[in-house]
C-alpha positions as CSV (number, residue, x, y, z in Angstrom):
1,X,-24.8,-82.0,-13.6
2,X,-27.2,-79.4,-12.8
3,X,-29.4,-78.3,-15.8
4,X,-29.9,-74.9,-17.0
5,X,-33.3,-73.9,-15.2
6,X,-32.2,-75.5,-12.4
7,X,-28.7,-73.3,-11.8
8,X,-30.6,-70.4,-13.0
9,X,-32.5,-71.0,-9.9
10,X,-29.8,-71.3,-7.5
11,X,-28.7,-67.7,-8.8
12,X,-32.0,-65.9,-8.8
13,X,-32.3,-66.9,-4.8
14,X,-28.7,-66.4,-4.2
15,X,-29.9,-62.9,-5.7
16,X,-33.0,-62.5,-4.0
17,X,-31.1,-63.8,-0.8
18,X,-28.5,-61.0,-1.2
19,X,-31.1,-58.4,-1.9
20,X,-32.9,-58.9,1.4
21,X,-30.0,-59.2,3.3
22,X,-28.5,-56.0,1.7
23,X,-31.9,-54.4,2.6
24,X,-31.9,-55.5,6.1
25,X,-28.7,-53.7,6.7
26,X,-30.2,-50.4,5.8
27,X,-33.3,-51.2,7.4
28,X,-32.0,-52.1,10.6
29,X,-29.4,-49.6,10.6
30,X,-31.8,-47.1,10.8
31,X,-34.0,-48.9,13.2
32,X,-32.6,-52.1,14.6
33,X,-36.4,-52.7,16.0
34,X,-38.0,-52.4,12.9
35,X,-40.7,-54.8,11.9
36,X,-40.0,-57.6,9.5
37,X,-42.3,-56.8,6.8
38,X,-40.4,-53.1,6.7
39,X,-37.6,-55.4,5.3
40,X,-39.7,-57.0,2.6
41,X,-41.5,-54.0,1.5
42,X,-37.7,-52.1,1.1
43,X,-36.4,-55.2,-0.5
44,X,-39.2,-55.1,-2.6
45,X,-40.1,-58.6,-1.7
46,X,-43.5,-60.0,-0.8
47,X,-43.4,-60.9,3.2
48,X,-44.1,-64.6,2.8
49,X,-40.8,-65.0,0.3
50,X,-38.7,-63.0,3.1
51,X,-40.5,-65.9,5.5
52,X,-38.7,-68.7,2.6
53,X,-35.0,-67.0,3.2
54,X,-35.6,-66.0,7.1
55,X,-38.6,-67.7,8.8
56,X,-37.7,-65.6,12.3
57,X,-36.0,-62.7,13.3
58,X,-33.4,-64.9,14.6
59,X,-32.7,-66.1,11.5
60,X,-32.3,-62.7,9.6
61,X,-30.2,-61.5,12.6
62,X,-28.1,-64.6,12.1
63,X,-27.8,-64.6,8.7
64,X,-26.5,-60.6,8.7
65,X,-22.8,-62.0,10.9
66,X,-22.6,-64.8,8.0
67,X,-23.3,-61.9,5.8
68,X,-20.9,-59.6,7.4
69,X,-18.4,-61.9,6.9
70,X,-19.0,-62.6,3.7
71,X,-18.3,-58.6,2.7
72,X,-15.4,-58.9,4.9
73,X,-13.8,-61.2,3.0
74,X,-14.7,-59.4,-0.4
75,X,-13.0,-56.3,0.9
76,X,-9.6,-58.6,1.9
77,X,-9.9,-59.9,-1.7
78,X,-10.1,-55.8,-2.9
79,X,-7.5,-54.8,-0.7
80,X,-5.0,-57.0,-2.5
81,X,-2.9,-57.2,1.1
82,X,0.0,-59.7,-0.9
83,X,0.7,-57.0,-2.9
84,X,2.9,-54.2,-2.0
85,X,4.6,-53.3,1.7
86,X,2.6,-54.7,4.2
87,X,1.7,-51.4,5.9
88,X,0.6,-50.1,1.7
89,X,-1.6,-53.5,1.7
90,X,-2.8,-52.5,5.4
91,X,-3.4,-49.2,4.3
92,X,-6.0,-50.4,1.8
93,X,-7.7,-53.0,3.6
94,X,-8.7,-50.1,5.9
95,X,-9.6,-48.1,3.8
96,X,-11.7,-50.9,2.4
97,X,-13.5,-52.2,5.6
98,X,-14.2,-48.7,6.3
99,X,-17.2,-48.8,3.6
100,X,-18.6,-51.6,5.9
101,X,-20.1,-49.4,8.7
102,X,-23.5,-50.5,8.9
103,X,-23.6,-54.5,7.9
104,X,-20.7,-54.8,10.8
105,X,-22.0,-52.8,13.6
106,X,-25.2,-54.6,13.2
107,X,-23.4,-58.2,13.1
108,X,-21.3,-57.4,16.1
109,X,-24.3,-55.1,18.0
110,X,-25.6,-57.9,20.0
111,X,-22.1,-59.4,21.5
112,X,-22.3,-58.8,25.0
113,X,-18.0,-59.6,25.5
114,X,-15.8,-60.9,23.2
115,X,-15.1,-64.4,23.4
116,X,-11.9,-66.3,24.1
117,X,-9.5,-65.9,20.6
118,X,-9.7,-69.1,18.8
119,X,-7.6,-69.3,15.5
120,X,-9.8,-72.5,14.2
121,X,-12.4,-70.3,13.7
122,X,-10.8,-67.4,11.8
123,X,-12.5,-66.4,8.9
124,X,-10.4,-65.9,5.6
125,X,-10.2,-62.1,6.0
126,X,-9.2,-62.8,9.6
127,X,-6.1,-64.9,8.3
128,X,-5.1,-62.2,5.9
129,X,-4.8,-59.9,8.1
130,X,-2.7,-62.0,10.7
131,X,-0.3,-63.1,7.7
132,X,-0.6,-59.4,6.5
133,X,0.6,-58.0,10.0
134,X,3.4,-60.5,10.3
135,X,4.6,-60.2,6.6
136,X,5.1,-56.6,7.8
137,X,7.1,-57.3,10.3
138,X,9.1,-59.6,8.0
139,X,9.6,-56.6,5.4
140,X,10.0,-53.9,8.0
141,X,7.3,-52.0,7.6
142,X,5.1,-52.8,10.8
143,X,6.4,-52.8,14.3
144,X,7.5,-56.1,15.3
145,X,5.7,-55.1,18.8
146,X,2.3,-55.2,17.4
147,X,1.0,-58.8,17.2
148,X,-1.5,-60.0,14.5
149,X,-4.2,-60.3,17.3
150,X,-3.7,-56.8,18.4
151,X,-3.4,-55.1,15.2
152,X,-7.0,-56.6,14.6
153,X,-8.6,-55.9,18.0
154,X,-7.2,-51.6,17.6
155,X,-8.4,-51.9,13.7
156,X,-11.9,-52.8,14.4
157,X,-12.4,-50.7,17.2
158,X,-10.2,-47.6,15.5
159,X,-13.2,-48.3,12.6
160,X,-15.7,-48.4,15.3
161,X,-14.1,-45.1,16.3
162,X,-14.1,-43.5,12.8
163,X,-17.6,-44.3,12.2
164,X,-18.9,-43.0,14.8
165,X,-16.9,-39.6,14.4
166,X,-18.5,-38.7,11.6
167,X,-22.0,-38.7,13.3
168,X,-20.7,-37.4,16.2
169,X,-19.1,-34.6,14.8
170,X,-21.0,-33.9,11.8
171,X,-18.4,-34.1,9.7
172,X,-18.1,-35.9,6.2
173,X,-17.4,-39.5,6.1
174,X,-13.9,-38.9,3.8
175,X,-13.0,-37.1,6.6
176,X,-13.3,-39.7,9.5
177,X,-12.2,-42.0,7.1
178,X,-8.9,-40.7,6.5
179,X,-8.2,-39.5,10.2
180,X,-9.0,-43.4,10.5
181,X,-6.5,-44.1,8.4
182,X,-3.8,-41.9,9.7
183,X,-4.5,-42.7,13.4
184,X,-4.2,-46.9,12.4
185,X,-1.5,-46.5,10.0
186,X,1.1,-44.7,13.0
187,X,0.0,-47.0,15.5
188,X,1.2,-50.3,13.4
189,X,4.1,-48.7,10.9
190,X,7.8,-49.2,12.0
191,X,8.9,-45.4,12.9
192,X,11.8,-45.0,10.5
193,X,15.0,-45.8,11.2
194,X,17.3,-42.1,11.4
């Protein structure tokens, strides 16, 4: 059994952890080539603790697709997705990985091509969604045409699509978000049946 001090340790790095990697989004969002101690001094962090958490670049870089992931699965877990239709609980779960612009086009920034699909290495929020696509088939809400695998390929990049739109076309980010939305939504709901 851990004592007191010792799990209230665990908790302020987890924290200081989090804070430096929540930084480093905004950081290198803005400029992926920006220098290290750029990162402390915004996390409000002296360099040599960042150096502790992260001793290279490499590390922090690495760290952010753990990270990513991490939010990724936070927003599954917000989107309820085994409540409701499938296509309500898909609606959501868009609508929540939308707020996730920055940590996942950093995380996914540096993949040249997308490797070979591998189920064993799906992610909790990557399952969800699969059993989420196929539980719409099941209750009739999502085309039965649309495997899990695509559904999550045209979500990412429809996201990738959305966030860009609102830089592209100056518009606010409500509004890409719910042409987002909209465009996903029809491509994966069942048309109704006349």
């Amino acid at each position: 059994m851990k004592s007191a001090p010792a799990e209230e340790e665990t908790r302020t790095r987890a924290r200081t952890r989090r804070a430096i990697l929540e930084t480093a989004v905004d950081v290198l969002a803005e400029n992926r080539a920006a220098p290290l101690s750029q990162v402390a001094t915004r996390a409000g962090v002296a360099r040599s603790t960042l150096q502790r958490y992260f001793p290279e670049r490499a590390d922090l870089v690495a760290a952010l697709e753990g990270y990513a992931n991490e939010l990724a699965d936070e927003a599954t877990a917000r989107a309820r997705t085994t409540e409701g239709t499938a296509i309500e609980a898909f609606s959501r779960l868009v609508s929540e990985y939308f707020g996730l612009i920055k940590v996942i086009m950093l995380s996914v920034g540096g993949e040249e091509m997308a490797a070979e699909h591998d189920e064993e290495e799906c992610g909790p929020s990557d399952l969800a969604l699969y059993e989420l696509i196929e539980r719409g088939h099941e209750d009739g809400t999502i085309d039965p045409r649309i495997t899990p695998l695509w559904a999550q390929q045209h979500l990412w990049a429809t996201l990738y699509a959305g966030w860009t739109y609102t830089t592209v076309a100056k518009v606010p980010a409500f509004e890409s978000h719910n042409m987002c939305l909209l465009s996903l939504v029809k491509a994966v709901g069942r048309e109704p049946r006349p």
